[in-house]
C-alpha positions in Angstrom: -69.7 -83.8 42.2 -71.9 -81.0 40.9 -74.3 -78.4 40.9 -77.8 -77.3 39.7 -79.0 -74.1 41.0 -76.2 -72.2 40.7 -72.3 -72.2 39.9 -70.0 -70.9 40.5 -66.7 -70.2 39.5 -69.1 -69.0 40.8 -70.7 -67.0 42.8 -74.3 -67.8 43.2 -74.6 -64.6 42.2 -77.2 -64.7 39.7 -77.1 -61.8 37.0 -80.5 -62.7 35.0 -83.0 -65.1 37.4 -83.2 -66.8 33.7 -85.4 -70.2 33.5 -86.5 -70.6 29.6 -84.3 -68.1 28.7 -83.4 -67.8 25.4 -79.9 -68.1 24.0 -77.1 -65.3 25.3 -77.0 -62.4 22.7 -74.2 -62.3 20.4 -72.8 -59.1 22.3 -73.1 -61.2 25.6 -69.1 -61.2 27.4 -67.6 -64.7 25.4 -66.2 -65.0 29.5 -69.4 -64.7 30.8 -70.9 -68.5 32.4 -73.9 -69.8 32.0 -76.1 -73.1 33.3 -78.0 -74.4 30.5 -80.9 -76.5 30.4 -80.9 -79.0 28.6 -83.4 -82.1 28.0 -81.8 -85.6 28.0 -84.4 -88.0 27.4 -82.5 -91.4 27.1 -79.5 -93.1 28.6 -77.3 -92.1 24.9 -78.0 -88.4 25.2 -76.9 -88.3 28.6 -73.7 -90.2 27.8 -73.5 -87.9 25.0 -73.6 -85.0 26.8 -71.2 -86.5 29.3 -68.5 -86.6 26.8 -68.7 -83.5 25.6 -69.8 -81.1 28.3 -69.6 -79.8 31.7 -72.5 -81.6 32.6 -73.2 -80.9 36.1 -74.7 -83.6 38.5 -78.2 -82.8 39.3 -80.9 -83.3 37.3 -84.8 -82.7 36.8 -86.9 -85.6 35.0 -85.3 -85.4 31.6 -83.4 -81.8 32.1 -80.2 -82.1 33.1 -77.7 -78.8 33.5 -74.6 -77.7 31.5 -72.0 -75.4 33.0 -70.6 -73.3 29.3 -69.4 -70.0 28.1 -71.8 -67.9 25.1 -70.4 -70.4 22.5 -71.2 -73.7 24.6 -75.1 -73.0 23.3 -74.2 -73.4 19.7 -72.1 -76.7 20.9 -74.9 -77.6 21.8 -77.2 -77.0 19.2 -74.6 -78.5 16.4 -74.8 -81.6 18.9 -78.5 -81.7 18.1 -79.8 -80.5 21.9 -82.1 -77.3 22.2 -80.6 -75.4 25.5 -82.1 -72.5 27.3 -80.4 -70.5 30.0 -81.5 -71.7 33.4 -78.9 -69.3 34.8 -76.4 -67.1 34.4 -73.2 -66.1 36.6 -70.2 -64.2 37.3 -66.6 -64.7 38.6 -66.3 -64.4 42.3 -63.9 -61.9 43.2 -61.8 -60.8 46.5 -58.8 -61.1 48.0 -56.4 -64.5 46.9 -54.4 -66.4 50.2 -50.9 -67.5 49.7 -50.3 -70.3 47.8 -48.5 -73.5 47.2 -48.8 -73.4 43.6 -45.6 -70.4 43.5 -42.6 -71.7 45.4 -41.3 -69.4 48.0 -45.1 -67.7 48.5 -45.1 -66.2 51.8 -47.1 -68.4 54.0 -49.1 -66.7 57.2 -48.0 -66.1 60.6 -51.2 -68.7 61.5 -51.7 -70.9 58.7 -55.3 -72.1 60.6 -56.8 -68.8 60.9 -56.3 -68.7 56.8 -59.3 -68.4 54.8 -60.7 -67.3 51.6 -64.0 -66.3 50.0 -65.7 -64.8 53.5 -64.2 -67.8 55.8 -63.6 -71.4 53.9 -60.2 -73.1 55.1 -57.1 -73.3 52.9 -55.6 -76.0 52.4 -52.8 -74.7 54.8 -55.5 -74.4 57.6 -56.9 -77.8 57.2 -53.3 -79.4 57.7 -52.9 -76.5 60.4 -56.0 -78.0 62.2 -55.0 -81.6 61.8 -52.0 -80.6 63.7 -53.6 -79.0 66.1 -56.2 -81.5 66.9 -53.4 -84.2 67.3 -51.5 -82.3 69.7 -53.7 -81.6 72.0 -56.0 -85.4 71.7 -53.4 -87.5 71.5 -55.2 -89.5 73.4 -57.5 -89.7 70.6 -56.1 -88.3 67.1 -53.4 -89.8 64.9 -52.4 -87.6 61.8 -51.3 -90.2 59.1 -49.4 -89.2 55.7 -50.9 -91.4 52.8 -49.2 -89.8 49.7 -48.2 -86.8 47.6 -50.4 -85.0 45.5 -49.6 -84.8 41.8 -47.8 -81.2 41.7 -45.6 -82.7 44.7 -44.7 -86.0 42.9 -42.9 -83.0 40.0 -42.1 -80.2 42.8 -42.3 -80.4 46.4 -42.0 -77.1 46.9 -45.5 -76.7 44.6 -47.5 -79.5 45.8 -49.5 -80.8 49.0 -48.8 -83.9 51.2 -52.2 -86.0 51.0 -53.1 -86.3 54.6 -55.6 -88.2 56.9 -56.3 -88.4 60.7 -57.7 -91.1 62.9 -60.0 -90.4 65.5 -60.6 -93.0 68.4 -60.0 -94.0 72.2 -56.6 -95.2 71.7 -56.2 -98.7 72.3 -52.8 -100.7 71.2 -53.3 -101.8 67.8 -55.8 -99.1 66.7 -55.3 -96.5 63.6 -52.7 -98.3 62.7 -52.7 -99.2 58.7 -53.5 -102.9 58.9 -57.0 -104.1 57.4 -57.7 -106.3 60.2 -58.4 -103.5 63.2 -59.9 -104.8 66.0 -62.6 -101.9 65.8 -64.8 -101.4 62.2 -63.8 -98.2 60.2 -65.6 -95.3 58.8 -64.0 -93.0 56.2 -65.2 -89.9 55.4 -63.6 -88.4 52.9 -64.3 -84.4 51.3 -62.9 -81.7 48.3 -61.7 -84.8 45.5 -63.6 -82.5 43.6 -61.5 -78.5 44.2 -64.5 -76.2 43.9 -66.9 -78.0 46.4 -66.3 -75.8 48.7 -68.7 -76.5 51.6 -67.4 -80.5 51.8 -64.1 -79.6 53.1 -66.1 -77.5 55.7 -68.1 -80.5 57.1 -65.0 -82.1 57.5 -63.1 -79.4 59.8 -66.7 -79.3 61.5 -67.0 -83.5 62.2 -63.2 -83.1 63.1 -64.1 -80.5 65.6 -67.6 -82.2 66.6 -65.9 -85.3 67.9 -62.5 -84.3 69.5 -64.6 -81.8 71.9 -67.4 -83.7 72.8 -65.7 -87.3 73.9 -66.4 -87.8 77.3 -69.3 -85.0 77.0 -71.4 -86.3 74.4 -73.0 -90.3 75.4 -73.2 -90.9 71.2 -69.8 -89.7 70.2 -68.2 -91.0 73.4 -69.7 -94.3 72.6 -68.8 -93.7 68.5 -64.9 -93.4 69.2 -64.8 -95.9 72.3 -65.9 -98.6 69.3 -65.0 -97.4 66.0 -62.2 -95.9 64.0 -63.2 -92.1 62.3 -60.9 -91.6 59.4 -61.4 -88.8 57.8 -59.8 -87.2 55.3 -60.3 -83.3 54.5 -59.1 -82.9 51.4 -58.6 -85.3 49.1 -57.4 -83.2 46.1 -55.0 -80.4 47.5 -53.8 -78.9 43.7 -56.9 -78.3 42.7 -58.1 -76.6 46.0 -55.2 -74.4 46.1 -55.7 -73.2 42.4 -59.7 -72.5 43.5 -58.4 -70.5 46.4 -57.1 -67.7 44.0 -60.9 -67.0 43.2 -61.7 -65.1 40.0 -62.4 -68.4 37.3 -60.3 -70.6 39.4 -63.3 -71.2 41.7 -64.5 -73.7 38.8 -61.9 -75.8 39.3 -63.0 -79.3 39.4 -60.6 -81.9 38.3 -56.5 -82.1 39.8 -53.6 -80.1 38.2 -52.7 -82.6 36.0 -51.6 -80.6 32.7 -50.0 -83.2 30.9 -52.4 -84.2 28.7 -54.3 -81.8 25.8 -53.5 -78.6 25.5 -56.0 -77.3 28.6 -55.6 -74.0 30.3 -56.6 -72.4 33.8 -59.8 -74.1 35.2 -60.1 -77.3 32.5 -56.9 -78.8 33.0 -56.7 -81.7 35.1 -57.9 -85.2 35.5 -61.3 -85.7 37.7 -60.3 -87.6 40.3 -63.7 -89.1 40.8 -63.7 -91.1 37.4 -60.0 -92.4 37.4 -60.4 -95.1 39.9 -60.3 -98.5 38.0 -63.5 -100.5 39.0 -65.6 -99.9 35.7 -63.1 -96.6 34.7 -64.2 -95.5 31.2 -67.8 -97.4 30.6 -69.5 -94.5 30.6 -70.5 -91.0 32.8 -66.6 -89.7 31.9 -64.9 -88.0 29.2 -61.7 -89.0 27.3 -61.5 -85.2 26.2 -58.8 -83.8 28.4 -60.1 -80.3 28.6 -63.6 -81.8 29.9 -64.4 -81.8 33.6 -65.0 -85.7 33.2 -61.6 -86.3 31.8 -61.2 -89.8 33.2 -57.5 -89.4 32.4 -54.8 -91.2 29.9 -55.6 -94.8 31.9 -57.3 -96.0 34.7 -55.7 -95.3 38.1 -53.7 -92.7 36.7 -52.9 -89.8 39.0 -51.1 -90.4 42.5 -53.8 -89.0 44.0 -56.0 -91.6 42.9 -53.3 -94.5 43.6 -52.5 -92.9 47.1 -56.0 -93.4 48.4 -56.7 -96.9 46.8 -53.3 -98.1 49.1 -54.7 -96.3 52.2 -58.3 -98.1 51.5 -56.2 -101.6 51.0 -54.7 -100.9 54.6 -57.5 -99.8 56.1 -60.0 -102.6 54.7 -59.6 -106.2 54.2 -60.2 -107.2 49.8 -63.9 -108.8 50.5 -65.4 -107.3 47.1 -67.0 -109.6 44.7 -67.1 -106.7 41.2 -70.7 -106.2 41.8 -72.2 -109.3 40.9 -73.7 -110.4 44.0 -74.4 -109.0 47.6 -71.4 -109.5 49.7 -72.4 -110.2 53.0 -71.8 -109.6 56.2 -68.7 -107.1 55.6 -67.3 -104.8 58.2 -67.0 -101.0 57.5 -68.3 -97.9 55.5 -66.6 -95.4 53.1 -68.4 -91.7 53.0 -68.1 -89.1 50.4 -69.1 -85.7 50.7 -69.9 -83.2 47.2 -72.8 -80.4 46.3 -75.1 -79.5 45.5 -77.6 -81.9 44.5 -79.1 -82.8 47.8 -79.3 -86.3 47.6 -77.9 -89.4 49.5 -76.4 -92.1 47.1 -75.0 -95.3 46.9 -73.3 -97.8 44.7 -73.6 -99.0 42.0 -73.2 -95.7 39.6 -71.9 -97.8 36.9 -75.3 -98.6 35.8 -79.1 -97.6 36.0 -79.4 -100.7 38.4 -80.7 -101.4 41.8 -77.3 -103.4 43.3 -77.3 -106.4 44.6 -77.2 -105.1 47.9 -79.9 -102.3 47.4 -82.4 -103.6 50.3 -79.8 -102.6 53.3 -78.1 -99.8 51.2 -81.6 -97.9 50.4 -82.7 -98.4 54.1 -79.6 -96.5 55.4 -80.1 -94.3 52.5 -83.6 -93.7 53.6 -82.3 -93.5 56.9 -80.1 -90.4 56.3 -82.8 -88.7 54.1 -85.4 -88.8 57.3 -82.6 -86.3 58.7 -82.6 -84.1 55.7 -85.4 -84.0 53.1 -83.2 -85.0 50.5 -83.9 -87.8 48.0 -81.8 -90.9 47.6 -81.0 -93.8 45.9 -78.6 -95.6 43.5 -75.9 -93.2 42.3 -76.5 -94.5 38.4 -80.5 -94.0 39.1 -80.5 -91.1 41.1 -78.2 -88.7 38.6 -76.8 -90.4 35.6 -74.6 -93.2 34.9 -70.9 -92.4 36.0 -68.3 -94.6 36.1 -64.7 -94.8 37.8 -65.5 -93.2 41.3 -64.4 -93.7 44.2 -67.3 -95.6 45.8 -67.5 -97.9 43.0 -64.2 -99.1 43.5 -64.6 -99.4 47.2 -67.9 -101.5 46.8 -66.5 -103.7 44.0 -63.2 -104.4 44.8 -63.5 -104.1 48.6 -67.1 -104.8 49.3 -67.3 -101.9 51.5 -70.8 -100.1 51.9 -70.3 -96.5 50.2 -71.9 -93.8 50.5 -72.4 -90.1 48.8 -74.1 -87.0 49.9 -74.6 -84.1 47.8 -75.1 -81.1 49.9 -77.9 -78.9 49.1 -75.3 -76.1 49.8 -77.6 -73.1 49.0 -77.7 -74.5 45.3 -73.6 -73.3 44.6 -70.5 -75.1 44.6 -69.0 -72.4 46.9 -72.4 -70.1 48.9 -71.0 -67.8 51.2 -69.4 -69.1 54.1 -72.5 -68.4 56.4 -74.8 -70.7 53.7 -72.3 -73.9 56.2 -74.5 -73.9 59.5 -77.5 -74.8 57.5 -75.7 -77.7 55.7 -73.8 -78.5 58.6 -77.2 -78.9 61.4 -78.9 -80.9 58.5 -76.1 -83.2 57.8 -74.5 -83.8 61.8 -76.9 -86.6 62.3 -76.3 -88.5 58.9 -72.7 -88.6 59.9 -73.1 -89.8 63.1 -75.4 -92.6 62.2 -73.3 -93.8 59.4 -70.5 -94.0 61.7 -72.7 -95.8 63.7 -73.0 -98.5 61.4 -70.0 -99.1 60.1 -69.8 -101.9 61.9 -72.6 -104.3 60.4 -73.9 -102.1 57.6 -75.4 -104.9 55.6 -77.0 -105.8 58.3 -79.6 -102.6 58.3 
């Protein structure tokens, strides 16, 4: 999802420590970024906003905060809002890995040791480690291909494999893609969204977590002897190869898209997270294709988006009811990880309600903030009203239990690499006790 305290294409490098700022000064760089404050009193100015803007998903009572360039202040103001500069922020710069995005880049001699921006993994190095975890657990790990991203569906040479990997004590029968497994299923999934930078990491460190400590650890040993642990790393390859370029890449939110508007470097795309088709388009997106939001040209566009919806259809049996009414006793949890909010979330986000399932949601909810301090509740009360997510889909059509964390993250979409072990020793125990319920989580 988003960010509040700073961004980055982004560096949290903050230039002016500005809160109630005024406006940027007419000589101010038209490149230069800024997070605007802006107050959003009622449901129509937030959807208002959201249609518009780079609206970023945090908020603070009434304040919610705009990502924009010098002239997105006097968008703004012609739209009838009064922003001030809560920040303001600069490119980060340093040294770009190869990439998939030119055919024929030279690759590295190690594609897992490959990282950028002080020690994130490339897309390269989270396949690399996928590998590498599979050969040497098989007893435990099975890498699974689910799709192509989009760039791969027009070039293979320029494009990613979407990829997955199941972690359990191998039985027969288990990880295999049939939506009645013997054992319940958790899905964790990270980086739909390019420039959130520290999901990904959690991933690589859960994936690490688990494969070395089964037959150490008495929780995890127990966790895999009883439950499949899909998790999948990066859910939107494209977009995180274009961020790993750095520079004003790093604010690259959405897919790589580019066939719809006339959208250049970090704007074009399709966001991911508001393409799936439970609820897609009734509100909390864009239809503008140069808009972070863009929802894209229908719902369930982008193969990214119809790759994963197959994978949840094989992994979970069709129990979902469209929201109207608690589901029951259904098996299984899907897990989503963004920044920087700090906040645990769960369906519904298509509206400002409480669910019908809010009493056993909010208590694992609740659960998970005991852990970290963050707040928590329903996605659509908690931030603002977005529709077509990933979660949504999964609860309404599936009648899976989802869940979201926004990492805190050190208030940036992509911290320095050492702001991880504080996200990462805050969040272990929230993963490990969702997976922990997978099994009967309405039953919490």
């Amino acid at each position: 999802m988003s960010l509040r305290r700073t961004l980055t294409l982004l560096s949290a490098t903050v230039l002016t420590a500005a809160v109630g700022l005024s406006l940027p000064s007419a000589q101010a760089d038209p490149a230069q970024l800024f997070e605007y404050a802006v107050d959003a009193p009622s449901t129509e100015h937030q959807q208002q906003l959201l249609q518009k803007f780079d609206v970023l998903e945090d908020r603070d009572g009434n304040t919610l905060y705009v990502l924009g360039n010098r002239s997105t202040a006097t968008e703004l103001g012609r739209a009838g809002f009064t922003p001030t500069v809560h920040r303001e922020l600069k490119p980060i710069t340093g040294a770009k890995p190869s990439t998939r995005l030119v055919p024929g880049a030279p690759q590295p001699a190690d594609p897992i040791d490959e990282t950028f921006y002080g020690g994130y993994h490339t897309v390269n190095a989270h396949y690399a480690h996928l590998d590498k975890v599979a050969k040497e657990h098989p007893e435990l790990a099975t890498p699974v291909v689910y799709g192509k991203s989009y760039l791969k569906t027009k070039n293979p040479a320029a494009g990613y494999d979407l990829r997955a990997i199941c972690l359990t004590k191998k039985q027969t029968g288990d990880c295999a893609l049939n939506p009645n497994s013997a054992k319940p299923r958790f899905v964790m999934d990270t980086q739909i969204h390019a420039r959130e930078l520290g999901a990904g990491d959690m991933s690589w460190r859960y994936l690490d977590h688990l494969v070395n400590g089964y037959g150490k650890d008495a929780a995890i040993t127990t966790l895999l002897d009883t439950t499949e642990v899909w998790l999948i790393p990066i859910v939107n390859p494209d977009g995180v190869d274009y961020v790993q370029q750095g520079g004003a890449n790093m604010g690259q939110r959405k897919n790589r898209d580019a066939e719809n508007g006339s959208c250049a470097g970090a704007t074009v795309g399709i966001d991911l997270n508001r393409n799936w088709g439970f609820k897609w388009g009734q509100g909390g997106s864009s239809s503008s294709p140069c808009n972070d939001g863009y929802m894209g040209p229908r719902a369930d566009s982008e193969p990214e988006t119809q790759a994963m919806q197959k994978l949840y259809t094989q992994l979970f049996p069709v129990k979902g009811n469209d929201g109207t009414a608690a589901v029951g006793d259904v098996r299984g949890l899907a897990f989503s990880i963004h920044s920087t909010m700090g906040a645990h979330m769960f369906p519904p986000g298509w509206d400002t309600s409480n669910g019908p399932d809010f009493g056993p949601l909010n208590r694992i909810a609740g659960k998970m903030a005991s852990y970290t301090g963050y707040k928590y509740g329903p996605i659509g009360k908690t931030i603002y009203v977005a529709t077509g997510s990933t979660l949504d889909w999964a609860y309404g059509k599936l009648g899976v239990a989802g869940f979201v964390t926004e990492l805190k993250s050190c208030g940036s979409f992509n911290p320095p690499y050492s702001c991880q072990a504080g996200d990462w020793a805050a969040n272990l125990p929230t993963f490990m006790y969702l997976a922990s319920v997978a099994a009967h989580p309405y039953q919490q």
